[in-house]
N, C-alpha and C positions, 0 to 999 in steps of 0.2 A: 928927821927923815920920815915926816909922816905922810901914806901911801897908801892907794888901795889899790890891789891885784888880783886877778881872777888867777885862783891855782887851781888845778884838778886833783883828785884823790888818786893813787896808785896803789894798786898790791904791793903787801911788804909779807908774805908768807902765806901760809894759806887761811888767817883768819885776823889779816891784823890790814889797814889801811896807812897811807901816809904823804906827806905832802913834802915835796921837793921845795925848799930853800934856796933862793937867789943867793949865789957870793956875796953880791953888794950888802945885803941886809946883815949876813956873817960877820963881813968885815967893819960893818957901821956897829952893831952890837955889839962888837966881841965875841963872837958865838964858833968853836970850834968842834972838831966830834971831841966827842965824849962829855961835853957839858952838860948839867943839867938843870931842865928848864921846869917851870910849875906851868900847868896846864887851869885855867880856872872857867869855868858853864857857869852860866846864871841867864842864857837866852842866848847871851853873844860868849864868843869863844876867845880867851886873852893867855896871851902865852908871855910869862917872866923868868929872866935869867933868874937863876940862884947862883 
């Protein structure tokens, strides 16, 4: 399912940002709340289930 989407960044308190997740992308992942994911920088920004 490879994709590219323009998301916008949203408040998630008063010092933290976040980005809202498509269903589809959940459901094609597996990706449910409370999972968790590895977040990896090196220029570009890559996010891995664990």
């Amino acid at each position: 399912m490879p994709s590219i989407e323009t998301r916008k960044l949203i408040r998630v308190g008063a010092a933290s940002l976040g980005i809202i997740v498509p269903k589809p992308w959940l459901d094609y992942h597996k990706l449910k709340y409370g999972d968790k994911v590895v977040i990896i920088t090196n220029g570009d920004i890559h996010i891995k289930r664990i």
